[in-house]
C-alpha angles and dihedrals in degrees: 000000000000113000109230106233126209119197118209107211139182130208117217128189112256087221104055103005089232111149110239096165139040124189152154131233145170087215115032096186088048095048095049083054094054089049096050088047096049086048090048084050090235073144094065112200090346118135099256095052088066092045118124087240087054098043080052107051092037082078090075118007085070085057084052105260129121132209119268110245123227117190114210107173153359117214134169097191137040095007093174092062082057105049088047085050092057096040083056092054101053102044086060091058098051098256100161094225 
């Protein structure tokens, strides 16, 4: 029986390298491209194109740049106790999420 995996990721601006966004995802390469689509507005009027993830990442994925991707963790249970942990993290630490 295959383990279903869940990777924690952050999302870090490819100016500064700060980290603006954690997450968690079955498919990380999948997931990016939803990200950069709902920041290009391919999504037109939906609700992830109006995110906060999405108004952020619009300032520089329409010059042609892309976030640079951190992966935390790999986890293959309670992904959500994870993610909260990094989130967390990161928050202590003064990430603007």
């Amino acid at each position: 029986m295959d383990v279903q995996k869940w990777t924690i990721y952050a999302l870090a601006d490819p100016r500064t390298n700060e980290i603006r966004y954690v997450g968690q995802t079955r498919s990380l390469e999948k997931r990016i491209q939803e990200h950069i689509a709902a920041a290009k507005g391919s999504e037109a009027k939906s609700y992830r194109s109006r995110t906060h993830c999405a108004r952020w990442l619009r300032q520089f994925v329409l010059l042609g740049d892309r976030p640079v991707v951190h992966v935390l963790e790999v986890v293959e249970s309670d992904w959500a106790t994870a993610e909260r942990k990094w989130i967390a993290f990161y928050r202590g630490i003064g990430a603007k999420l």
